[in-house]
C-alpha positions in Angstrom: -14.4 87.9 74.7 -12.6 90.3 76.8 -10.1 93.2 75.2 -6.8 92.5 75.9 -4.2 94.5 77.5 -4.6 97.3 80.6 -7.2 100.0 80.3 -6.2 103.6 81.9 -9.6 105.6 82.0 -8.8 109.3 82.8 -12.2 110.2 84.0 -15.7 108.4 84.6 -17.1 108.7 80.7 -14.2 107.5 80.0 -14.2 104.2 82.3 -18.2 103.8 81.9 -17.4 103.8 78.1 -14.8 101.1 78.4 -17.1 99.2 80.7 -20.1 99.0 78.0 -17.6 98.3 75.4 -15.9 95.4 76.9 -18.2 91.6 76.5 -17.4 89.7 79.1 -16.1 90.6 83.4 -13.9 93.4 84.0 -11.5 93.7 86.7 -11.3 97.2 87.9 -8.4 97.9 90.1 -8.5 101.2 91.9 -5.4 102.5 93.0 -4.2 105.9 93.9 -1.0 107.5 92.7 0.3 107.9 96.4 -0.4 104.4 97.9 2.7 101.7 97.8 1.0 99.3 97.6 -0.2 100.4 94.3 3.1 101.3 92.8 4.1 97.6 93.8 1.0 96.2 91.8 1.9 98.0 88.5 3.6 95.1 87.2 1.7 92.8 88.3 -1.5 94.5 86.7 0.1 93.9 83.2 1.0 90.5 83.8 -2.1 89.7 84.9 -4.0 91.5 82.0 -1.8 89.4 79.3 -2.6 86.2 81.7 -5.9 86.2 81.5 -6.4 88.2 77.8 -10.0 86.8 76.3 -11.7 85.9 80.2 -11.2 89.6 81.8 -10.5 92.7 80.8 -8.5 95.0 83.3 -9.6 98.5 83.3 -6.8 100.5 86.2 -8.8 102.9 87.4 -7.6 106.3 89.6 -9.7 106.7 92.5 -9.3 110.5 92.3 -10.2 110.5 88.4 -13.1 108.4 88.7 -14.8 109.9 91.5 -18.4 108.3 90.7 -16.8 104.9 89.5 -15.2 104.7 93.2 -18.5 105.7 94.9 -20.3 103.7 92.7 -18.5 100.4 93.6 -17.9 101.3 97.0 -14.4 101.5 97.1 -12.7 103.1 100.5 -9.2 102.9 99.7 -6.0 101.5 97.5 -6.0 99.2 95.6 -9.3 97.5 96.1 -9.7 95.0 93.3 -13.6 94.8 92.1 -14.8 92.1 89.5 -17.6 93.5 87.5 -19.9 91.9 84.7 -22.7 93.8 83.2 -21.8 96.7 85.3 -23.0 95.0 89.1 -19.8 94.2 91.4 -20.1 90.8 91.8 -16.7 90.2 93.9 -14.8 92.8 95.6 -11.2 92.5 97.5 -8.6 94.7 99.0 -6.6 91.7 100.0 -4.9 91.2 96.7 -1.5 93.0 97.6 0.1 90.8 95.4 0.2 88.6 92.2 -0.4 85.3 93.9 -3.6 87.4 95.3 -4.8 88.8 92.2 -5.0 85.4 90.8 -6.7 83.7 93.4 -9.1 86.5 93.5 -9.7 86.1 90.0 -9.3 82.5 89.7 -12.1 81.9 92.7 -14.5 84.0 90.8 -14.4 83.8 87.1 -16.1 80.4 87.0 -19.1 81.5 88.6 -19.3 84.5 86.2 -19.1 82.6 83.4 -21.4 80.5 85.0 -24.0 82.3 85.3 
């Protein structure tokens, strides 16, 4: 089962730590302190980490922190959303600029995680 609540990793041990740690997907949002957008998301980001507490754990991740998670998963910019299990992206969005698209993101993948 996933951990509840929202994950702030301050550096990449620190979010590859929380990544082996956590059984089950992961949505890591990347966001960056100077993007709108992102401010706009915070509350959404805890909503939507108490939503869906025990299917996905939320891990908010600073690109500028987490310099190898971002190259890692490819991210180009904020917020890009990226659904991870076992450590391999297996969805990725920057669409979700909002809580209706954070949930459809989520709610069109989870079932083939689980799945699978």
């Amino acid at each position: 089962m996933a951990a509840v609540g929202v994950h702030h990793p301050k550096e990449d041990a620190e979010f590859d730590f929380v990544l082996a740690h956590v059984d089950g997907p992961v949505l890591a949002y990347f966001w960056g302190v100077w993007a709108a957008a992102c401010k706009d998301l915070e509350p959404v980001i805890k909503d939507v980490a108490r939503e869906y507490a025990g299917h996905v754990a939320v891990v908010r991740t600073d690109i500028v922190r987490c310099p190898a998670a971002t190259a890692r998963y490819e991210v180009l910019g904020a917020p890009t959303f990226v659904l991870v299990l076992d450590g391999e992206a297996v969805a990725t969005t920057t669409e979700a600029t909002d809580g209706a698209g954070v949930r459809a993101f989520l709610d069109a993948h989870l079932r083939p995680v689980g799945d699978s």
